[in-house]
C-alpha positions as CSV (number, residue, x, y, z in Angstrom):
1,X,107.3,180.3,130.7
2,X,104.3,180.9,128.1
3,X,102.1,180.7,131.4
4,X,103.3,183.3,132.4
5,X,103.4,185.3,129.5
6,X,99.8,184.4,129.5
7,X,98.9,185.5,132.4
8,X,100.9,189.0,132.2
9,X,99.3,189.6,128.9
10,X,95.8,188.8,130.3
11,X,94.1,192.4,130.6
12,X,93.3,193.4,134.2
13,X,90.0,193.0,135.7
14,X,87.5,195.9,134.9
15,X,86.4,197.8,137.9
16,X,83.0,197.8,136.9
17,X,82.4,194.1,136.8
18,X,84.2,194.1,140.6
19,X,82.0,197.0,141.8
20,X,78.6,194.9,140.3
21,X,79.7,191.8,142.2
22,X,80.4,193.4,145.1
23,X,76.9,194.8,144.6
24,X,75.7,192.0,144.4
25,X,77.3,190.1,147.5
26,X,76.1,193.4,149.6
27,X,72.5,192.7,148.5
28,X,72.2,189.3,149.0
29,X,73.7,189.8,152.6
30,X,71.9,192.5,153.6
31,X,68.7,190.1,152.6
32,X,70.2,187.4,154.6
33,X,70.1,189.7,157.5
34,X,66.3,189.6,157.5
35,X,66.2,186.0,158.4
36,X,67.6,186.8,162.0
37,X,64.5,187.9,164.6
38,X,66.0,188.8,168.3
39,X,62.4,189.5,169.3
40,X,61.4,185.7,170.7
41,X,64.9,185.6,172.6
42,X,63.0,186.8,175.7
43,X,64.1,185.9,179.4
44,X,63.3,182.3,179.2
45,X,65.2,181.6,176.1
46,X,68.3,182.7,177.7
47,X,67.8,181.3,180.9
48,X,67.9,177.7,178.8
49,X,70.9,178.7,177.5
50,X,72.6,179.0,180.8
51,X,71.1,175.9,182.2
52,X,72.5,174.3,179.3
53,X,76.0,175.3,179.9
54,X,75.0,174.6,183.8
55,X,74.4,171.0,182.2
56,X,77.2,170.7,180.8
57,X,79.5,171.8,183.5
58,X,77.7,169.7,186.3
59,X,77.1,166.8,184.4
60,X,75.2,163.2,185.1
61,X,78.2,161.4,186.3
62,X,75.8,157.9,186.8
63,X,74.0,158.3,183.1
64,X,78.0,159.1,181.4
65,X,79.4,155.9,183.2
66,X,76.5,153.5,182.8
67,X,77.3,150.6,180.4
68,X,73.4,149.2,180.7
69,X,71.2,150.0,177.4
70,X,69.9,153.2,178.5
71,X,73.6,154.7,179.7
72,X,75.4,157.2,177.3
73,X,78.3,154.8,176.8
74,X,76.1,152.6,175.1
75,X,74.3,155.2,173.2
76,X,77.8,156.2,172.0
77,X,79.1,153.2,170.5
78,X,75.3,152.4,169.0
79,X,75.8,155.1,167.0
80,X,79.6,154.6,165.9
81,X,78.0,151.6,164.8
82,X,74.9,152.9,162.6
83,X,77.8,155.5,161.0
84,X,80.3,152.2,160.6
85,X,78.1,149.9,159.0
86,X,76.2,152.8,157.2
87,X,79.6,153.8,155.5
88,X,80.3,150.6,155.3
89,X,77.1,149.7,153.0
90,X,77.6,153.1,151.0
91,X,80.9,152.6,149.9
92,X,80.1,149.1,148.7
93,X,77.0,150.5,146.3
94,X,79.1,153.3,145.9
95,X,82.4,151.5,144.0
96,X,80.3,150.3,140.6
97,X,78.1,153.5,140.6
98,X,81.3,155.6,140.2
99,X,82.7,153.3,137.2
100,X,79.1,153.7,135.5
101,X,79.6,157.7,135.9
102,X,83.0,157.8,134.9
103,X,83.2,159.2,131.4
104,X,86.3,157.8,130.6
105,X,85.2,154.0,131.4
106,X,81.6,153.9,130.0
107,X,79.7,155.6,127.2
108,X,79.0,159.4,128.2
109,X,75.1,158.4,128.1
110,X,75.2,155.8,130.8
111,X,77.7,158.2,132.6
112,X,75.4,161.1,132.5
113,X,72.6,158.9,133.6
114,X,74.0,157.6,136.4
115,X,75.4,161.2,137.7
116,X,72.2,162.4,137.5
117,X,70.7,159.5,139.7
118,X,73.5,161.0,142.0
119,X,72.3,164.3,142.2
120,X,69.2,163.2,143.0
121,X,70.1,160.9,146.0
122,X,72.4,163.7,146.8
123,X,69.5,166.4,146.9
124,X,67.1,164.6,149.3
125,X,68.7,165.6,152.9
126,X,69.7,163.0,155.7
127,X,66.6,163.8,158.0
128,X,64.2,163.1,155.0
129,X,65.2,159.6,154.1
130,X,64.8,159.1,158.1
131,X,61.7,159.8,158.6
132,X,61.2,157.4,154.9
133,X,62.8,154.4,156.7
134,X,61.4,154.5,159.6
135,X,57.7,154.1,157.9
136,X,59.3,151.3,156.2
137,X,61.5,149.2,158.7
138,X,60.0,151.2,162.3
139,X,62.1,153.5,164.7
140,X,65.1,151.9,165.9
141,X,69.0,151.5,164.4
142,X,68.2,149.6,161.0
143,X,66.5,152.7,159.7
144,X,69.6,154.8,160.7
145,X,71.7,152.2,158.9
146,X,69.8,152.1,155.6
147,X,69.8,156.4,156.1
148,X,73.5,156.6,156.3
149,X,74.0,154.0,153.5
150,X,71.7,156.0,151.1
151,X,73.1,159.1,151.6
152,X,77.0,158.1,151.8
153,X,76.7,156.5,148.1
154,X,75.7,160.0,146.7
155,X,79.0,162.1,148.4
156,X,81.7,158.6,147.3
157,X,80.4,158.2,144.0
158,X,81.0,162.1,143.6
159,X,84.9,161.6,144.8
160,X,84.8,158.0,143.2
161,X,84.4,159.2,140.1
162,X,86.8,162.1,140.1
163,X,89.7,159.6,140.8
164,X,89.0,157.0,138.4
165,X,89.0,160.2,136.1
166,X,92.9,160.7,136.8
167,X,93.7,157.2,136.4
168,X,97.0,157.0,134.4
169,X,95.7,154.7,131.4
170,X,99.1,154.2,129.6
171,X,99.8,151.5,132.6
172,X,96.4,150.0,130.9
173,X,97.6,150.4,127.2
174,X,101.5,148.3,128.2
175,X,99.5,145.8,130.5
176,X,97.3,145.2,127.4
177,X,100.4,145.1,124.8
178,X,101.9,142.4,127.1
179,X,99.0,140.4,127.2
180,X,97.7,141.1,130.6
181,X,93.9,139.7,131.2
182,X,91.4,141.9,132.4
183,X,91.8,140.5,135.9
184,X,95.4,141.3,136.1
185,X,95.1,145.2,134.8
186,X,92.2,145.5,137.3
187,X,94.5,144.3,140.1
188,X,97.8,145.4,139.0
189,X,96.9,148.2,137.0
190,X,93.8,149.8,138.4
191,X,93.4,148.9,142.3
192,X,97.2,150.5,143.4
193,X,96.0,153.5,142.0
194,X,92.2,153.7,143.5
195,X,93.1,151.9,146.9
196,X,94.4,154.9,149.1
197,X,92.5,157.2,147.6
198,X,89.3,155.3,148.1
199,X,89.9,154.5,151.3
200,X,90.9,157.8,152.1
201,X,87.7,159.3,151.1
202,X,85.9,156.3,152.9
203,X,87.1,157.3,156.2
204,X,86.7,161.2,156.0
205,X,82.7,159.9,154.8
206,X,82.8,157.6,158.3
207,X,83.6,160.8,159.8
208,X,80.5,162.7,158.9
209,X,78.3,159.9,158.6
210,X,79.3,159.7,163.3
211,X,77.6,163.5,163.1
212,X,74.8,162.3,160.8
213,X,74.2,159.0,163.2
214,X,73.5,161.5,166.2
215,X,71.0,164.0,164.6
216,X,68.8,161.0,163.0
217,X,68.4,159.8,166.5
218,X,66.3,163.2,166.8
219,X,63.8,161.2,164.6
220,X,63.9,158.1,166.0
221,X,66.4,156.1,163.6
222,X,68.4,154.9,166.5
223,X,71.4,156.0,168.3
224,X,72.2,158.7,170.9
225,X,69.9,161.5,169.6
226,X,66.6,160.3,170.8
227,X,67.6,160.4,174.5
228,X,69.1,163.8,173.7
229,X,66.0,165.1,172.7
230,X,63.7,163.7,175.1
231,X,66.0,165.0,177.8
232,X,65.8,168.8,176.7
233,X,62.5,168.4,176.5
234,X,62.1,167.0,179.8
235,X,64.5,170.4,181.1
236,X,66.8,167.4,182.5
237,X,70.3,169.6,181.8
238,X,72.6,167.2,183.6
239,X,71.4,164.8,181.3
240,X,71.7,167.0,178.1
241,X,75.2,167.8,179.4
242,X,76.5,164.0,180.4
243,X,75.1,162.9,176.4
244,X,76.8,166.4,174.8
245,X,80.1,165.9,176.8
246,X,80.0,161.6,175.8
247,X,79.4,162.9,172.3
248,X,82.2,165.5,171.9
249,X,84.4,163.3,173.1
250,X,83.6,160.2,170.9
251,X,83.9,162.7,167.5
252,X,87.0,164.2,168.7
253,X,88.5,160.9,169.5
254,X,87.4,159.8,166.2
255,X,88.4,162.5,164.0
256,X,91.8,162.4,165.5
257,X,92.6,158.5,164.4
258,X,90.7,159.3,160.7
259,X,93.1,162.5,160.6
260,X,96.2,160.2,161.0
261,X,95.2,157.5,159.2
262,X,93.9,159.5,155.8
263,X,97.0,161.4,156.3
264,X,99.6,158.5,156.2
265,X,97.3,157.4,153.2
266,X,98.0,160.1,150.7
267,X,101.8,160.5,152.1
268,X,101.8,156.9,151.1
């Protein structure tokens, strides 16, 4: 009830400050409009267009059934497994990185240090750290591994750290009056409330991380992007539609057993 009060009491929004941001918003748009140049879409650009399209609906049958190295069923699940063991990695580093930035569990200094070591693994984008690994380790899957490690830990330690926030410590404080050991308040006390959530959040990041897989293949770090690439730039379409079609079909697959599963996880 005194919400509500609240909120009736609470003056009405002046029309000045609504007119300045809608300034604003108009500005900024109308600036974001320069950005878009029609005048290089000439004849040729739209004639790749519709041989793209002409790819994709007269595919490669023999490259989208081959189950050798170079076929796209192969490709496919070499990149469902730089995304799964990628995650897999992340969400391991992730875990003790989101107890040292949770305020409520350390000091506030060591969990504003180790947020802003977040935001800064968080800031470098996916292509970046790439093109890093691959001078380290050479082309090939590893360096798409170690990529999607690297950058899963910055996104889970974000949504880590916001549920250890909302743990419910009075289950701590009577574990502790009864004499429970550390062991048994992280096991009993802690893990039943982190477990869903965590692996909720793991499995929406395994999502993502199967669209991150395909683009670093662009630069070489393994999976089904390279031959993607080197078949646009070849103007092979049937090929460019047989790898588009085997991709769309392994995310959509995939994002419909992460759907069920994350949702049967926070319906308990």
């Amino acid at each position: 009830m005194d919400a509500i009060e609240k909120q009736l009491n609470n003056p009405p929004w002046n029309l000045r400050y609504i007119l300045i941001v809608t300034a604003l918003v108009l500005i900024l748009f109308i600036w974001s409009l320069s950005a878009i140049n029609l005048e290089n879409m000439g004849q040729s650009g739209l004639e790749i267009a519709a041989s793209i399209i002409g790819g994709i609906l007269n595919p490669d049958l023999e490259l989208l059934f081959n189950f050798t190295s170079q076929g796209v069923m192969y490709l496919l699940v070499e990149t469902m497994a730089i995304a799964f063991l990628g995650t897999i990695i992340g969400a391991i580093l992730a875990i003790p990185l989101a107890f040292l930035s949770a305020s409520n569990i350390v000091p506030k200094p060591v969990a504003g240090l180790t947020r802003i070591i977040l935001i800064v693994i968080r800031t470098i984008p996916a292509l970046v750290y790439g093109l890093m690994f691959i001078r380290v380790t050479g082309p090939g899957p590893f360096a798409g591994v170690l990529t999607i490690s690297l950058i899963s830990i910055g996104m889970l330690a974000k949504l880590f750290v916001d549920a250890i926030e909302d743990l419910d410590t009075s289950i701590l404080e009577s574990m502790t009056s009864i004499g429970c050991t550390t062991f048994e308040k992280i096991r009993y006390g802690i893990f039943p409330q982190l477990f869903s959530m965590f692996l909720s959040v793991i499995i929406y990041r395994f999502d993502m991380n199967l669209r991150e897989a395909s683009i670093l293949g662009l630069v070489g770090a393994g999976g089904i992007g390279a031959p993607l690439i080197f078949a646009m730039n070849a103007y092979r379409w049937t090929e460019v539609g047989s790898i588009l079609i085997g991709l769309v079909v392994l995310i959509l697959i995939v994002e419909l057993f992460s759907n069920r599963i994350r949702t049967k996880l926070v319906r308990g």
